[in-house]
C-alpha positions, 0 to 999 in steps of 0.5 A: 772471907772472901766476900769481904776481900771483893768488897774491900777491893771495890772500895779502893776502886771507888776511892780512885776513880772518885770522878766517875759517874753514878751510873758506872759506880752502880755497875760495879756494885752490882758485879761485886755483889753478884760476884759473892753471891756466886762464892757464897753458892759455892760455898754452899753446894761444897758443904752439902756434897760434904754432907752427902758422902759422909753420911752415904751408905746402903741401905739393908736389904729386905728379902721377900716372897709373895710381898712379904719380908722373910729375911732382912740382910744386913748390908756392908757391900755398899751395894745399893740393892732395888730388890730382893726375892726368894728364889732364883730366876734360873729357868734352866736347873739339872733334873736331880739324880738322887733323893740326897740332892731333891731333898737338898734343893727343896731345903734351899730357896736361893735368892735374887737380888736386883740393884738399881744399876739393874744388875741381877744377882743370884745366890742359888745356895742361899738357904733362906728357911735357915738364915739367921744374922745375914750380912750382904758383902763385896770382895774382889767384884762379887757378893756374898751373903755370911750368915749362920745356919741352923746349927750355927755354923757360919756359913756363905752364899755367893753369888754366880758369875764368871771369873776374873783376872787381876790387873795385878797380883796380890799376896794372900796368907793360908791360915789352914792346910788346904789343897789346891784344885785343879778348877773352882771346884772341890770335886776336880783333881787336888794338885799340891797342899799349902800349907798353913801360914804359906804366903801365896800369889793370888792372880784372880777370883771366882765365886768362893774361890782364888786362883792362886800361882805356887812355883810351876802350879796354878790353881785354885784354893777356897777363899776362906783358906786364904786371908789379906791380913798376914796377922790372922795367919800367924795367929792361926800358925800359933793356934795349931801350934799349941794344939799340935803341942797338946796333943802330944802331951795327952799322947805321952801321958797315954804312952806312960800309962801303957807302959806301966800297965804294962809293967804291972801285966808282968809282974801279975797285976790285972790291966786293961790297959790296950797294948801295943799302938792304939787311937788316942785322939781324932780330931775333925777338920769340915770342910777343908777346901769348899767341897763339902768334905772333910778329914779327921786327924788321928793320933796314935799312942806312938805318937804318930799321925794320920789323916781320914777323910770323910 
């Protein structure tokens, strides 16, 4: 279109300078035509820049240890990783103080991936010999690797690095009961509970973890306590509220039937039935807050209660 415009403009100008020479006339065309050719490139170049970002993505990763592939990561950072190897290029690790952790870290390999940016990134918990659908990740500046591990848990690898602070806050939601530490670690001291389905103030990230601001506390919460969708929050509100709902239902059924085998007792009839407060239920929560710990939650025949952790 717009090479016919030019050319339409030149034949005007031909018609109203009709007494110029040849020589001139020539120049003209040959501005014209010089003229298209260069919206015609740019036309072109556009397209394929186009073309370019549209189908522009990372590329999986293949993850290899003496030239061999062992694990290939399915990658949705949009990371382009250069290279990927089993192991870390940590040359500096803590000598191991019990049989529990040398049989820990002989488990996992860990893993170092290189971008082309030459950015070196290490996934120390990376359990390489029990890897099974890795996917590669990026939230808030670090890397992840999600993947299942040999009894199908889900699990996740994150990579070191320092911590940082958000230009500015974000509102996350809880989607379960979780502690607040003191640091990034599941170990330092728990200063408050949040609570599920709590709408809370993010203020920046570490690996694995948030850091978080309710009322005068800051301190940091598991990131996978936390989600951006306020939806899955109140979905897992809703999911914990049947629960609590069927728990309370076998603990009536168990509180009448104790009762009238109780009745019975008195009126002579044999029962085994327990007297008196007993477990009636015990559920396990894993690894509540990315400690490694986690607690049971124990019902009682009177209705009641209690928390054990483990």
């Amino acid at each position: 279109m717009k090479k016919k415009t030019v050319k339409a403009m030149l034949g005007l100008a031909v018609v109203s300078v009709l007494g110029m020479t040849a020589p001139a006339v020539s120049a003209a065309e040959t501005e014209t035509e010089t003229v298209s050719t260069e919206l015609e490139s740019e036309s072109e170049t556009e397209t394929e820049t186009e073309t370019e970002t549209e189908t522009e993505a990372a590329p999986d990763v293949e993850v290899k240890q003496d030239g061999k592939t062992i694990v290939t990561l399915k990658n949705e950072s949009g990371y382009v990783v250069k290279e990927a190897l089993a192991g870390t290029t940590e040359t500096a690790e803590e000598e191991t103080e019990t049989e529990a952790d040398a049989e820990k870290e002989e488990n996992v390999a860990g893993i170092t991936l290189t971008g082309e940016d030459g950015e070196v990134h290490v996934f120390p918990d990376a359990d390489v010999t029990a890897m099974t659908e890795p996917v590669l990740v990026k939230d808030h500046g670090f890397l992840y690797i999600q993947y299942k591990n040999a009894e199908g848990k889900e699990k996740e690898a994150a990579e070191t690095a320092e911590e940082v602070e958000f230009d500015q806050p974000e509102t996350m939601y809880v989607v379960n009961d979780v502690y607040i530490r003191a640091e990034a670690n599941g170990d330092s001291e728990a200063l408050a509970v949040a609570s599920l389905g709590q709408e809370i103030r993010v203020i920046g990230a570490a690996p694995k973890w948030y850091k978080v601001e309710q009322g005068e506390v800051t301190g940091y919460i598991a990131r996978s306590f936390l989600s951006k969708d306020k939806e899955s929050a109140d979905a897992a509100v809703k999911a914990e509220e049947a629960a609590q709902a069927q728990v309370a239902a076998a603990a009536a059924a168990q509180q009448a039937a104790a009762q009238q085998a109780a009745a019975q007792a008195s009126a002579g009839q044999s029962s085994a039935a327990p007297q008196g407060k007993y477990e009636v239920s015990r559920q396990a929560y894993d690894d509540c807050d990315g400690s490694g710990h986690g607690y049971y939650e124990i019902t009682y025949s009177d209705g009641s209660t209690a928390r054990e952790e483990y």
